[in-house]
Every structure is written in C-alpha cells, then in structure tokens.
C-alpha positions, 0 to 999 in steps of 0.5 A, spaced: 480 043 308 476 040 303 468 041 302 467 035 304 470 035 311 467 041 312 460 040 311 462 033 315 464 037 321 458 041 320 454 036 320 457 033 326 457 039 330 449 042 328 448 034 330 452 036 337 449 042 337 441 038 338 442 032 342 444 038 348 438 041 347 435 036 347 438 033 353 437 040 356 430 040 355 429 033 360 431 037 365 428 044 364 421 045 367 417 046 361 414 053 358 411 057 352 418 060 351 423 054 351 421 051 343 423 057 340 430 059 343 432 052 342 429 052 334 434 059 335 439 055 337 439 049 333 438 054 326 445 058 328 449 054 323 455 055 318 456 054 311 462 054 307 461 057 301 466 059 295 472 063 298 471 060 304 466 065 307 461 063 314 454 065 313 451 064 319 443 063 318 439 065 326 432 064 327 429 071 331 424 071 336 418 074 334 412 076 340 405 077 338 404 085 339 410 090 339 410 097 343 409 103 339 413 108 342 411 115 342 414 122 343 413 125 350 407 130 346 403 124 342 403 121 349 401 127 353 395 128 347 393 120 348 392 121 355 388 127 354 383 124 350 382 118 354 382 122 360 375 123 364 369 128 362 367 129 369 376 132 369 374 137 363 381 136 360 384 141 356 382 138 348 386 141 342 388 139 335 391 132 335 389 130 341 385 122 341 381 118 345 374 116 347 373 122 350 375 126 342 369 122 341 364 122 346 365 131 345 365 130 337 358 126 338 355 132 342 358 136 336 355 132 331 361 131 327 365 125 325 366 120 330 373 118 329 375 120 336 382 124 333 381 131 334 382 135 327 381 141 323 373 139 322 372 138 331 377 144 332 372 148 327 365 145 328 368 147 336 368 154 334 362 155 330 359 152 338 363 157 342 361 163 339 354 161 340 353 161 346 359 167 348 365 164 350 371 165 347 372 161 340 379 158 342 377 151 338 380 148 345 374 145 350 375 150 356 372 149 363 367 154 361 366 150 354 365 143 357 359 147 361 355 148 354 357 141 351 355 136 357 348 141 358 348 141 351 349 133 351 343 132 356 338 137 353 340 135 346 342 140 343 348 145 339 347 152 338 345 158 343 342 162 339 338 158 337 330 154 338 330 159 344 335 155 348 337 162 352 331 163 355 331 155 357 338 157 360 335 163 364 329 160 367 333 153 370 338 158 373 332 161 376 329 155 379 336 154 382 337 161 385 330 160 388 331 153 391 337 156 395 333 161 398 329 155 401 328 157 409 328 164 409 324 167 412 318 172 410 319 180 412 314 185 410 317 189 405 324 185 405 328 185 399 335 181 401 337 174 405 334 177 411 328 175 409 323 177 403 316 179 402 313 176 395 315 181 390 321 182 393 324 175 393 321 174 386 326 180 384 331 178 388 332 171 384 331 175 378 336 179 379 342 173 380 339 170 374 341 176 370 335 179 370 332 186 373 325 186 376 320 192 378 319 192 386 312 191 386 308 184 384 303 188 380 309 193 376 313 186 374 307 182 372 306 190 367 314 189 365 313 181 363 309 178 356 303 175 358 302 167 356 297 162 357 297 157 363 299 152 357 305 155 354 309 157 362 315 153 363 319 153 369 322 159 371 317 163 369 313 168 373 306 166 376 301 172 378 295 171 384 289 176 382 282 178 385 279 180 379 284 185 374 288 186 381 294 183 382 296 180 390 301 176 389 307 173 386 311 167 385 316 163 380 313 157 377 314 150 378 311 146 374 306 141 375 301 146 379 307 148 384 311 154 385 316 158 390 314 163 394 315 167 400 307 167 402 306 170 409 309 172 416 311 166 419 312 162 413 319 161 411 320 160 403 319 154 400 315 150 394 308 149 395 302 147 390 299 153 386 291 153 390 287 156 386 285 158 379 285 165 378 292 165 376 295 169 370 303 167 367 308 172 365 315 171 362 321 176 361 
C-alpha cells in the first residue's frame, strides 16, 4: 500500500477513534478522571515509517502524589518515630518522626527528627549522667530522665545539684502517701509513727538512712538558713538549743509531720518561728 493510503486510513481511524469518544462522553456522567483516559485513548495512534515499522505513541496517566514504598524495617522505624511519648517507644538508630524530634529537643541537638549517629551519642553522654546504662536507644527507665528532664529544663545529672532535686521530690512523694497514718509513741512503721520515726522512715525509701531521734537527725544534717530550704528538706521545732520536734518541709510555711496522739499524718502549717532547716 502506498504512504499515501496509509496516512488516509490513519487519518480516517484517529478520526473514528474521536467521534466515539465523544459521542461516549454525552452519555457518561461527568468527572475529573474522564479527560485524560480519553486524551489516552485518541493519542494511541500508529504511524507508518520507513520499512513499514508501527510506532504507537500513548499518553500515560499521571497522579498528583506517588506512594513510596518502604521496607518492613523503614516502616517499623516510621512508626516508632511517630508513635506517642506517653507510649515510651523504644527509639534507635535510623528511627524518624515528631517523637525523634521532640527527644532531640530535650537533648539539645539538631532537631531533623531522624535519629542519627549525633542523637545516639548526645543520648549516651545523657545516660551515663544519670546512671542508667548507656545503650543510645531511649528505654523505659531513659524516657523517666528525658520527660523530667524536659519539665525541669535540664540535661545532665550530675550536674547544677540536680540529684539532690531528685531526692527531695521522691521525699515529698514518699511523704504524702503516708497521708492518714496514724500517731504511735515511739512507732517506726506504717502502723503508726511518731515524729522522728516517720521522718526516718520517708528518708529511708528515698534512699537515704536517718538516726532515730529527732535531735541525733538534726546533729546528722547541714544546717542552712530559712531562706535557702527547699522541699524535701527536713524542718527542726526547738525550745531554746533544744530539739522537740521534727518534720519534712513543704514550702511556702507548710510541712509533713506526724504531730501528736489522736493526730493522723497529714500537711499542716508551720506555727511558730523558733524553727531551724537541715539537709542531707
């Protein structure tokens, strides 16, 4: 067949090809995807070239937005990185998200939110400051420093007297739970406590042993101003030099204590001056 004729029943068949499109096109309910599967279907044309060779030319669909596809590992560490910081979740290297980020912002690195050689390091160095086991991956005992670190605005452990802060928060928590026990003459447990012997026993679940006797523990503390007591620390009752009584420190002129017969434990307000402050 000459060129000619070919490129004539070409014409004739591209030309057929659109007046069904169009025709179908009346009769179909309109939508965004109709106009380029007919563009595809009138650009599917054939052309005679030399040696009689077909070369069909087709427009392909494009879509605004391609998936990604990702490995089981990538994805794993997706979720990881996007999963909540009240869940704790196990970050390690190669991990990314919002959560990468917001434990890259307490630890004072570059926030990029993808957990890299610098995050696992600076982890580290974290880590060992406060005596958990420097592993670079955020643990269930980790995220305990890094969300207190994030609240209290700071970093390292051993550092800015931040230990001693620790201890007298786990002071005043051990001594609100005793909160309703009764007083006992010379008590010592949760049966009941007298002054010393309930200061001594919050003491010791907070890590740290106490004489028995309100006046050998204000001997056993540092002394300091009225001024420089925090939370926590231990508020002395004295006659004179003499020491009668003795209980944990509130802040703002409250303190626990175990008081008197027919008094439970409880937080009441500090009533006179004659008071002296000790720390461990």
């Amino acid at each position: 067949m000459p060129v000619t004729a070919r490129r004539t029943s070409l014409s004739r068949a591209v030309s057929h090809t659109e007046s069904a499109a169009i025709r179908t096109a009346k009769h179909r309910k309109p939508s965004r995807s109709a106009a380029p599967r007919a563009a595809a279907a009138v650009l599917s044309v054939g052309l005679a070239v030399s040696g009689g060779a077909l070369v069909s030319i087709a427009a392909a669909p494009t879509t605004a937005s391609a998936k990604i596809a990702h490995t089981p590992a990538q994805n794993a560490a997706l979720a990881r990185g996007k999963a909540t910081i009240k869940s704790r979740p196990l970050l390690r290297l190669g991990d990314s998200g919002p959560t990468v980020k917001w434990a890259q912002k307490t630890l004072r690195v570059a926030q990029d939110g993808y957990y890299g050689k610098t995050t696992v390091a600076q982890l580290k160095k974290f880590q060992a400051s406060w005596g958990i086991k420097a592993t670079g991956t955020t643990d269930h005992a980790t995220w305990g420093r890094l969300t207190w670190a994030a609240s209290h605005k700071v970093l390292f452990g051993n550092k800015g007297g931040v230990k001693a802060q620790l201890f007298r928060e786990k002071v005043l928590k051990e001594a609100a739970k005793l909160k309703g026990t009764p007083y006992r003459y010379g008590g010592t447990t949760t049966r009941g406590f007298d002054c010393s012997g309930y200061t001594g026993y919050v003491y010791k679940k907070a890590g740290k042993k106490m004489p028995r006797t309100s006046r050998q523990q204000y001997a056993a503390t540092t002394h300091i101003s009225a001024k420089a007591a925090k939370p926590g620390d231990l508020i002395f009752f004295k006659n004179g030099s003499s020491v009668y009584h003795v209980g944990i420190y509130a802040g703002k002129g409250l303190l626990w204590h175990s008081s008197k017969p027919g008094t439970p434990i409880q937080k009441g307000k500090i009533w006179t001056k004659s008071v002296a402050f000790g720390r461990v």
